[in-house]
C-alpha positions as CSV (number, residue, x, y, z in Angstrom):
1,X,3.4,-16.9,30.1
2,X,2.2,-19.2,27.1
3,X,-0.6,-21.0,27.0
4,X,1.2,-24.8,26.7
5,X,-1.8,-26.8,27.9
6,X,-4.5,-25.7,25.3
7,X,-4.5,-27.7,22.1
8,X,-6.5,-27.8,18.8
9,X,-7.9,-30.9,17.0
10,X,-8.9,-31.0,13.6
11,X,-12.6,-30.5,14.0
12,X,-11.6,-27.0,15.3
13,X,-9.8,-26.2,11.9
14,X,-11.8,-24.4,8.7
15,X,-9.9,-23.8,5.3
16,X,-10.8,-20.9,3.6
17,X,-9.8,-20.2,-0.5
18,X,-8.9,-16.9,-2.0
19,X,-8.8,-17.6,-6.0
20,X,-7.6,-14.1,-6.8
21,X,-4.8,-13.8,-4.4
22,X,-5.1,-10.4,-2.1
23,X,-7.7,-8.2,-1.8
24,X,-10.1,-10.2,-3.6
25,X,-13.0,-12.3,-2.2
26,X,-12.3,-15.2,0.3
27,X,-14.7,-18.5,0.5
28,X,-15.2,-21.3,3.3
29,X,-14.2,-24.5,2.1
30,X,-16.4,-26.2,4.9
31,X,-16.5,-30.1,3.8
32,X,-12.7,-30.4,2.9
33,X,-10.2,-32.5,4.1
34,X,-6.5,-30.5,4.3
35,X,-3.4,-33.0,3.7
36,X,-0.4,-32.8,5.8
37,X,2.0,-29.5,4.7
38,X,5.1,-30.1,3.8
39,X,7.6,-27.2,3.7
40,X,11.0,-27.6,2.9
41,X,13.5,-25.4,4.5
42,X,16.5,-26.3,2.9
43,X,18.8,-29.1,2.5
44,X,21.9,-28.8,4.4
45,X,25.6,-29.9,3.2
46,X,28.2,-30.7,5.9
47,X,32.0,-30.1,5.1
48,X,33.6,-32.3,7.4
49,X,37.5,-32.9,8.5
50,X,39.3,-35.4,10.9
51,X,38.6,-34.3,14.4
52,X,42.4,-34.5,16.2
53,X,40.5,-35.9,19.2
54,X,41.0,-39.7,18.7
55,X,40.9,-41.5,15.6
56,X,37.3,-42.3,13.4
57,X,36.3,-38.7,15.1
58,X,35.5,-36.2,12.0
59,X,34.4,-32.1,13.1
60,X,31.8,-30.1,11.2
61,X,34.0,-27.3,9.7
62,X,32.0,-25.9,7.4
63,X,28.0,-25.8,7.1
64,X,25.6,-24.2,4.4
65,X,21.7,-25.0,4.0
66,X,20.2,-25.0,0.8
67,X,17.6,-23.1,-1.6
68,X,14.2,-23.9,0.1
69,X,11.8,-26.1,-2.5
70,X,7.6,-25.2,-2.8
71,X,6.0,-26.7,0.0
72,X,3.2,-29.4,-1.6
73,X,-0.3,-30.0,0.5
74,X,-3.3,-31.6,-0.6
75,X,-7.0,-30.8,-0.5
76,X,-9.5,-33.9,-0.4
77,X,-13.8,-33.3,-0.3
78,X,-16.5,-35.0,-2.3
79,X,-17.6,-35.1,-5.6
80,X,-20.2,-32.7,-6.2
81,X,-22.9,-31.8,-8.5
82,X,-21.8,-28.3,-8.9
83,X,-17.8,-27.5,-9.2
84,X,-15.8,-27.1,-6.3
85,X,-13.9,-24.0,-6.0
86,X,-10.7,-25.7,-6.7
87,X,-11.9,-27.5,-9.9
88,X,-12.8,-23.7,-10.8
89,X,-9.3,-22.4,-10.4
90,X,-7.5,-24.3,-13.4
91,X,-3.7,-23.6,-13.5
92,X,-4.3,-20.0,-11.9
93,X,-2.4,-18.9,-8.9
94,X,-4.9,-19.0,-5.3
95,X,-4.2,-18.6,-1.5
96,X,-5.4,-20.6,0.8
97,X,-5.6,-19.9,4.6
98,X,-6.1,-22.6,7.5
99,X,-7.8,-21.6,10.7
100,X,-8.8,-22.9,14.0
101,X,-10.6,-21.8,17.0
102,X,-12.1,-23.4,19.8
103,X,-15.6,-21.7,19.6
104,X,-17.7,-19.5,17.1
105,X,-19.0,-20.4,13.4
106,X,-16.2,-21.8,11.4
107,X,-17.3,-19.8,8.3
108,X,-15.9,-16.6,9.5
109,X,-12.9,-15.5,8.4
110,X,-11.8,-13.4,11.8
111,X,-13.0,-16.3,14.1
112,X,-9.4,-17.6,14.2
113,X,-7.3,-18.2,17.4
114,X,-4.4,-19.4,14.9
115,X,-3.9,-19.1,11.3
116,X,-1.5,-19.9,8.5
117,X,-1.5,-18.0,4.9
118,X,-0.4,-20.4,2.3
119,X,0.6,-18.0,-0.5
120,X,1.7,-18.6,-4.2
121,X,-0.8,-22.3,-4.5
122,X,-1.0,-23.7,-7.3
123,X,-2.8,-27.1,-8.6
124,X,-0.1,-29.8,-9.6
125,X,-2.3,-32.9,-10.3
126,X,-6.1,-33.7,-9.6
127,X,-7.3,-37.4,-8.8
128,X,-10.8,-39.0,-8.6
129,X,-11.9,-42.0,-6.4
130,X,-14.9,-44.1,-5.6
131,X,-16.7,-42.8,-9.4
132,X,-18.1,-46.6,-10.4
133,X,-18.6,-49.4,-8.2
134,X,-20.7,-52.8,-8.8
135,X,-22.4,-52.5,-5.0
136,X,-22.1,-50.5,-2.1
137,X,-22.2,-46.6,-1.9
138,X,-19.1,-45.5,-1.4
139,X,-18.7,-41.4,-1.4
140,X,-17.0,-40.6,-4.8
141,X,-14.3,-38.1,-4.0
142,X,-11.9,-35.6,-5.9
143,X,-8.3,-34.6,-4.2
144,X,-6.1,-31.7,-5.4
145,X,-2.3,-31.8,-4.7
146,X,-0.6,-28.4,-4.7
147,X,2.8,-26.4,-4.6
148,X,2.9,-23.1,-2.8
149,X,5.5,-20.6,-2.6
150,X,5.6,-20.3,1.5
151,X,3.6,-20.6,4.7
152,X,3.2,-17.7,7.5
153,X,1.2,-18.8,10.5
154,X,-0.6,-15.5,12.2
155,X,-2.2,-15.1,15.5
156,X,-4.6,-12.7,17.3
157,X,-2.0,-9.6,18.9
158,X,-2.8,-7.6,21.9
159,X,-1.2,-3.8,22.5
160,X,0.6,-2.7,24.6
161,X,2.5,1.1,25.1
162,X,6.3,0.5,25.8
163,X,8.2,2.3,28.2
164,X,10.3,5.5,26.7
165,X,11.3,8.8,28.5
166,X,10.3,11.0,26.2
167,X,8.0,14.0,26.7
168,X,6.6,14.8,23.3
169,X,5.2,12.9,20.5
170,X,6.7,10.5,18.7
171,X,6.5,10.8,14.8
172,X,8.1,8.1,12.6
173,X,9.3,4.7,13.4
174,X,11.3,2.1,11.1
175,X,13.1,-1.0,11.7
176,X,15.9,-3.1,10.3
177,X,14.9,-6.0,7.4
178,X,16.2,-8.3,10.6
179,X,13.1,-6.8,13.2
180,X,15.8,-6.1,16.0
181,X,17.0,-2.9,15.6
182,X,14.7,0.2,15.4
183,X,14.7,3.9,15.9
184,X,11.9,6.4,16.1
185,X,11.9,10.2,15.8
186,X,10.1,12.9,18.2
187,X,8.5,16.2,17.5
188,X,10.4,19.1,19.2
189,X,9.4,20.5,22.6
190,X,8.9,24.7,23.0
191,X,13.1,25.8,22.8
192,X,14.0,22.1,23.3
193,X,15.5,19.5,20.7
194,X,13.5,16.7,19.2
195,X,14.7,12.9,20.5
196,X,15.7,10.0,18.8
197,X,15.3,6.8,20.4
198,X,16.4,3.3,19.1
199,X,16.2,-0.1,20.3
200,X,18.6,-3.4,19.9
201,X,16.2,-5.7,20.7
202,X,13.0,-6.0,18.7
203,X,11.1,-3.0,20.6
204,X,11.0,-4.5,23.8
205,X,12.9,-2.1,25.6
206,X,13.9,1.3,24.1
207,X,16.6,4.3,24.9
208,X,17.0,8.0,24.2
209,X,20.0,8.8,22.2
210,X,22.4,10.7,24.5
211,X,22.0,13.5,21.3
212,X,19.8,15.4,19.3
213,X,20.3,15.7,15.6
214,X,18.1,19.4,15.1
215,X,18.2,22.6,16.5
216,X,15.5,23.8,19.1
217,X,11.9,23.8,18.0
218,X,13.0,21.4,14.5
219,X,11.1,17.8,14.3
220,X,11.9,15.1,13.0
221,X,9.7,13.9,10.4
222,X,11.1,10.5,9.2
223,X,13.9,8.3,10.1
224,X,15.5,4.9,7.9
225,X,18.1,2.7,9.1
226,X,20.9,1.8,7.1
227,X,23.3,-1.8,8.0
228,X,27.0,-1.0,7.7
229,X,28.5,-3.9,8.6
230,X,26.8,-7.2,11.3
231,X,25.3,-5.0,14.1
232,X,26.2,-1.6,12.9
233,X,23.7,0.7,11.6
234,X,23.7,4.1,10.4
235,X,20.7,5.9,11.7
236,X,19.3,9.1,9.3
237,X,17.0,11.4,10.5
238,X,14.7,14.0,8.2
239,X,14.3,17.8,9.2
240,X,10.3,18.1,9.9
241,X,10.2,22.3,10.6
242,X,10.8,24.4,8.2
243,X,13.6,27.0,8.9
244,X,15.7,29.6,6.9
245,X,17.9,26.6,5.4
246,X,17.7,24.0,2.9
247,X,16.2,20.7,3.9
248,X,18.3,18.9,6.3
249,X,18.9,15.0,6.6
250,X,21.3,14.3,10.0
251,X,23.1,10.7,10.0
252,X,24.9,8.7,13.3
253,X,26.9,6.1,13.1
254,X,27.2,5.6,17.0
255,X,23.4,5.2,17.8
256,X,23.0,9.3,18.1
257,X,26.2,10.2,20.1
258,X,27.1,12.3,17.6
259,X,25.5,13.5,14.2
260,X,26.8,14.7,11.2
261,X,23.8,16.9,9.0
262,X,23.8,17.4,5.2
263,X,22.2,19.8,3.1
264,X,19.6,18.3,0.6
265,X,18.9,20.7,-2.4
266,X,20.0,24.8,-2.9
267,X,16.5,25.9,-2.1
268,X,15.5,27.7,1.7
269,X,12.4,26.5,3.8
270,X,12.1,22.9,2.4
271,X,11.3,20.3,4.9
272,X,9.9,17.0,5.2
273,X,6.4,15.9,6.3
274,X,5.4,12.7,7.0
275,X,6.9,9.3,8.7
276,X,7.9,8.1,5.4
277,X,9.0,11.3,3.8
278,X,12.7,9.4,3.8
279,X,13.0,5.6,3.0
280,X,16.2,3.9,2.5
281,X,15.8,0.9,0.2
282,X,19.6,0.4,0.6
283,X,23.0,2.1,1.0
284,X,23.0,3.3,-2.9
285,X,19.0,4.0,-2.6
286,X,17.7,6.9,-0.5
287,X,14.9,8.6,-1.2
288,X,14.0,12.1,0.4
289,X,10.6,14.3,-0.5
290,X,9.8,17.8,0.6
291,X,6.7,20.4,1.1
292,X,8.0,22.2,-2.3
293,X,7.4,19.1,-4.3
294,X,11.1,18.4,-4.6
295,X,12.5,14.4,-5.0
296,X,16.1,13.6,-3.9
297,X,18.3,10.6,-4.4
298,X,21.2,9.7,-2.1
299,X,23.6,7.0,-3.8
300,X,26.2,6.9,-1.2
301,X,24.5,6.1,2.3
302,X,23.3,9.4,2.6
303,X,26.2,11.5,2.3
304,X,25.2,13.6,-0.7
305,X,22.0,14.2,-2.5
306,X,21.1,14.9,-6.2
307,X,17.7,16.0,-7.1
308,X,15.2,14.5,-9.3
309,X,12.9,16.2,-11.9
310,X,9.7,15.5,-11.6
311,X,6.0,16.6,-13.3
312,X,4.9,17.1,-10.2
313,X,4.2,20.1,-8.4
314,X,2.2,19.2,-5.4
315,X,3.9,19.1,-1.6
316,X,5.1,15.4,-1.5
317,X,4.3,13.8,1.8
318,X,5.7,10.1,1.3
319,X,7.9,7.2,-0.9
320,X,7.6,3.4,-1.1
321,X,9.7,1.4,-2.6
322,X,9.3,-2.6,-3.1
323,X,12.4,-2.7,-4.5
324,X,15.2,-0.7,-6.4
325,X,13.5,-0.2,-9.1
326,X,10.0,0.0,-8.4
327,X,8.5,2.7,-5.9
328,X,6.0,5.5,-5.6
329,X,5.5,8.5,-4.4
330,X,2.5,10.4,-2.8
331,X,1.5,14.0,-2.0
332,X,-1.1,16.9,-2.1
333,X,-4.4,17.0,-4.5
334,X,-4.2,13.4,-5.3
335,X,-0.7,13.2,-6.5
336,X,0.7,9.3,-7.0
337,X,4.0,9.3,-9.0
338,X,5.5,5.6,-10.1
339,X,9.0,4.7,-10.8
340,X,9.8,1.2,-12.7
341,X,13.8,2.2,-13.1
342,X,14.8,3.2,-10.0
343,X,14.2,6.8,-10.4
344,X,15.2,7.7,-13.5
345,X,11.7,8.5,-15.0
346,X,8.8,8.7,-13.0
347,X,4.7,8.2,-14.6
348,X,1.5,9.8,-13.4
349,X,-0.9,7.6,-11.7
350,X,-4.8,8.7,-11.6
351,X,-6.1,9.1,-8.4
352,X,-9.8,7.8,-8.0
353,X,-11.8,10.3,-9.1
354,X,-13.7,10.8,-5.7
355,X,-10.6,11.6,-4.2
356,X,-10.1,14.2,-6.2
357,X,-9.4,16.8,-3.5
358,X,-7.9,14.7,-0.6
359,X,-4.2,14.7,-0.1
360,X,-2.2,11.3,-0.2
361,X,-1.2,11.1,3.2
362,X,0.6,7.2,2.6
363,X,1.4,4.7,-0.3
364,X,2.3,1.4,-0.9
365,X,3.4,-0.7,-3.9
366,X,3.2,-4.0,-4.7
367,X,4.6,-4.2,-8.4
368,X,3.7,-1.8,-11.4
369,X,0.0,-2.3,-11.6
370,X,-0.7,-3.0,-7.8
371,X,-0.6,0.1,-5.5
372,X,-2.7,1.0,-2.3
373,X,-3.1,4.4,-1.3
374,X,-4.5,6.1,2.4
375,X,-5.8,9.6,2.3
376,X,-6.3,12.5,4.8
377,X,-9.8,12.0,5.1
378,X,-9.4,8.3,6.2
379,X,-10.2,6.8,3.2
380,X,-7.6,3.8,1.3
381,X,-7.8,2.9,-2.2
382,X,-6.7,-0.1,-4.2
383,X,-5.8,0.0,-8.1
384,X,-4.9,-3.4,-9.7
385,X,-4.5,-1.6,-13.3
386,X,-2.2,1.2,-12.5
387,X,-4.8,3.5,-11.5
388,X,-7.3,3.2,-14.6
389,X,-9.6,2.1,-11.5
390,X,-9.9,2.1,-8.3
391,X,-11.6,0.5,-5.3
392,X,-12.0,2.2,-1.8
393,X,-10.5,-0.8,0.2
394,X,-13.5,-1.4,3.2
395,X,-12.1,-1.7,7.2
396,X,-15.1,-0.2,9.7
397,X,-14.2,3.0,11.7
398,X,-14.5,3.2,15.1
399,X,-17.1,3.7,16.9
400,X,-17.2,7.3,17.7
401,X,-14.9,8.2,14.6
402,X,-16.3,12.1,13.4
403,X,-13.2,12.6,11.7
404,X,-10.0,11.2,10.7
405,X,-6.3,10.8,8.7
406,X,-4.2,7.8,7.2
407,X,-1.5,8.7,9.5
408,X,1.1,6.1,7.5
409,X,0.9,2.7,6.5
410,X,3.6,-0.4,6.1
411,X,3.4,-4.1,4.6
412,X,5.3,-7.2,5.0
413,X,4.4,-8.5,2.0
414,X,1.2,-8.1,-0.5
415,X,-1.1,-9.9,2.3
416,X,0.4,-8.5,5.4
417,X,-0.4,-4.5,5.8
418,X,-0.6,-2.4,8.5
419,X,-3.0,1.0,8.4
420,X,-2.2,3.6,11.1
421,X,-5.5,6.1,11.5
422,X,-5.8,9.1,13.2
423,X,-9.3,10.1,14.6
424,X,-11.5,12.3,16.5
425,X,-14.8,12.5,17.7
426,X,-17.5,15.5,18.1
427,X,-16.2,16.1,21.1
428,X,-12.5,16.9,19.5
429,X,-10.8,13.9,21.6
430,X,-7.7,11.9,19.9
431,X,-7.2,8.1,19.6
432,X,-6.0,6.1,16.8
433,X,-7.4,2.9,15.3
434,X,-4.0,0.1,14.3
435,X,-5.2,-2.1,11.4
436,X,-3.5,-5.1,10.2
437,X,-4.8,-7.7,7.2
438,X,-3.1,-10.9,6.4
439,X,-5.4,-10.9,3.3
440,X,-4.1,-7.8,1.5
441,X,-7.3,-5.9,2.3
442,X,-10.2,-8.3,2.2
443,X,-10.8,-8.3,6.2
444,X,-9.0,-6.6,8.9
445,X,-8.3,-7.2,12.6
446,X,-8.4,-3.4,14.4
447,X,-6.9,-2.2,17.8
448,X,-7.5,1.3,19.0
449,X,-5.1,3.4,21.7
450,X,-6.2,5.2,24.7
451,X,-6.8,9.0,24.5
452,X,-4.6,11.1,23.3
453,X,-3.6,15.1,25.3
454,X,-1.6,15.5,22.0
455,X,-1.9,14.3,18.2
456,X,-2.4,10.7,17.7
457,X,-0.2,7.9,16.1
458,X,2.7,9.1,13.7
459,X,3.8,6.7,12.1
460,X,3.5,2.4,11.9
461,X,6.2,-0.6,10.9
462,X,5.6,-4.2,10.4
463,X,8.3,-6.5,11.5
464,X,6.6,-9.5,10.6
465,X,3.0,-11.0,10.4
466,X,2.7,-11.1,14.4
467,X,5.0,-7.6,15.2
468,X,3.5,-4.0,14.8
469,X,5.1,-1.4,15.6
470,X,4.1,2.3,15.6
471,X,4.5,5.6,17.4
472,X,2.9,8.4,18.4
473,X,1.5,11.7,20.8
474,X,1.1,12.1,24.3
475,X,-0.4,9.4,26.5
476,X,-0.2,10.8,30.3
477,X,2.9,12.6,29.9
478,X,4.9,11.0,27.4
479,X,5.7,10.0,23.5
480,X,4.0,7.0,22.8
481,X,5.4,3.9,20.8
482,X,3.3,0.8,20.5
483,X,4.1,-3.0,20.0
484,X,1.4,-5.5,18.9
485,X,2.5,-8.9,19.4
486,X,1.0,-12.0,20.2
């Protein structure tokens, strides 16, 4: 149960300011004094009629809240001989993030018990106080009021391995925009189909589909979930074996009692091959990438597929897609492909040069110049310039780590992200490490599984700043999917 009885005062609390926004450098604030947050959610307008009750009596018939304003703080400290960090920022965009815990130094950023990421800040108006006086020696003091787009509180998470009768490992996961419904996909046992399991209620409890959408010995190497209508959802499923067919996408509109398979693209052998090898941005949006290199668009739920020409040559392993029109694509020997117009055209992106080699293993975009990249050697990149640099984005390894993969990787938003690594030691035994920021890469929190008997974690999905979700081989003697929640 909760904690109720444990409270914070404001002694416990430390701001901390990041003036570039994510990924760049965060700074204790130490002597400042935070302003109460205000956060508007919305005005609400009644429609209202006469109730038939008794007369005076009026009934609510119709109710509709408001577009949410910028929430306004305040930050208050003294004046100083040298500038604050605030009287630095001018009319730039910052974030700030309030803290507390109960012990520990106040001046590090992961000491938190409870957070809250104020994103979007920017100054409104500056005042000064106590400057001159005749007598006395009254601190002189500067205050900065401030707007900011929106405010998501964060907490430390525990894991925990959920429940699911499934005996081999678990390879994709993805969930609805709502964080209730998800479904995750299973490798295939020896002359046995590969599972599908879904859950209705944010990943708390989860059930087998009653069937299988391959043939014997075919994976599944990525699912998406498509809403069809309030609490309907079309699951779609990816072919992750290659066989003497084209590639394969299977859809259910009955939570995998049945299955209907379409062929994507004329060519034999094609297959997908990592967790977010299919993405669905939206029911005229699907995106599907293959081994040969191939891209395919679906613009009707999934039913049909038209390939895309592409530069490219490399095995594609994954697609992200902020929105539809902005996405990327990953895949073998470096290969980072970007889309501004949903698709039509795609540009090459420059790997860092000292990747040269590796193979994209997962991608992430944030808008046309901002794109994060994970690699198989357990390595992620950041380029704020559309590639023309890059910087390897630091989060320690475990201890014990010899070797390792970026298994997949999700976000919430450009501060939230989740990294999903594979790893062994010398001694060739599997765990994986979860990562999560809620900085867009300056620190990160890290949970590792137990030992693996069979691969490590497949793939990983944030529901929200406090929900991670991810999947993957065999813990005792079955599929693994993981929850990390507060």
């Amino acid at each position: 149960m909760p904690d109720n009885t444990t409270f914070f005062d404001s002694n416990m609390g430390n701001l901390f300011v990041q003036p570039g926004g994510p990924m760049e450098a965060i700074y204790p604030m130490g002597c400042h004094d935070l302003g109460d947050i205000s956060q508007s959610e919305g005005d609400i307008t009644e429609r209202r009629c006469p109730d038939p009750s008794g007369p005076g009596k009026w009934m609510v018939v119709l109710s509709s809240v408001g577009q949410p304003e910028r929430g306004t703080s305040s930050v208050t400290t003294y004046l100083g001989k040298v500038k604050d960090w605030l009287e630095r920022q001018g009319n730039e965009p910052f974030t700030l993030y309030v803290q507390h815990a109960h012990t520990g130094r106040k001046d590090q950023f992961l000491n938190y018990e409870r957070g809250e990421v104020m994103r979007g800040c920017r100054i409104t108006s500056r005042t000064r106080s106590g400057l001159v006086a005749r007598e006395g020696s009254d601190a002189a003091e500067q205050s900065f009021e401030f707007s900011f787009d929106a405010t998501t509180p964060y907490y430390p998470l525990a894991l925990a391995n959920q429940a699911v009768a499934a005996t081999t490992p678990f390879l994709c996961i993805c969930f609805s925009a709502d964080g209730q419904v998800g479904v995750a996909g299973a490798a295939a046992g020896t002359g046995a189909m590969a599972d599908v399991a879904y859950t209705r209620d944010g990943g708390l409890n989860w059930k087998l589909a009653a069937a299988q959408p391959f043939a014997n010995d075919e994976d599944i190497a990525a699912v998406a979930l498509l809403p069809l209508a309030p609490r309907q959802y079309r699951i779609l499923a990816l072919l992750g074996t290659t066989n003497a067919g084209p590639m394969t996408v299977a859809y259910s509109d009955n939570w995998g009692a049945s299955w209907t398979t379409v062929s994507v693209g004329g060519g034999n052998g094609n297959f997908g091959r990592g967790p977010k090898a299919l993405v669905a941005v939206d029911y005229a949006n699907i995106y599907v990438v293959g081994d040969d290199g191939d891209l395919f668009k679906s613009a009707n739920g999934g039913a049909s597929y038209t390939e895309i020409s592409l530069t490219s040559v490399q095995p594609l392993l994954g697609a992200h897609f902020k929105d539809v029109n902005t996405g990327i694509v990953v895949g073998e020997v470096n290969t980072i492909l970007r889309t501004m117009n949903g698709g039509t055209s795609w540009t090459t992106i420059p790997g860092p040069a000292d990747q040269a080699a590796a193979n994209v293993t997962a991608g992430l975009v944030f808008d046309q110049y901002r794109i994060m990249v994970g690699y198989d050697d357990g390595e992620v990149w950041y380029t704020d310039d559309a590639g023309d640099s890059w910087v390897q984005v630091a989060f320690s390894f475990p201890t014990g780590f010899s070797s390792g993969t970026i298994a997949d990787m999700h976000a919430v938003d450009d501060h939230c992200i989740a990294i999903a690594l594979t790893w062994e030691t010398d001694g060739s035994d599997i765990f994986s490490t979860l990562y999560r920021t809620i900085c867009g890469g300056t620190y990160w929190d890290s949970w590792t599984t137990d030992e693996f008997t069979d691969q490590g974690v497949g793939g990983v999905w944030l529901t929200g700043y406090d929900a991670i979700h991810a999947v993957g081989g065999i813990i005792d003697t079955n599929g693994s999917i993981f929850l990390l929640s507060d």
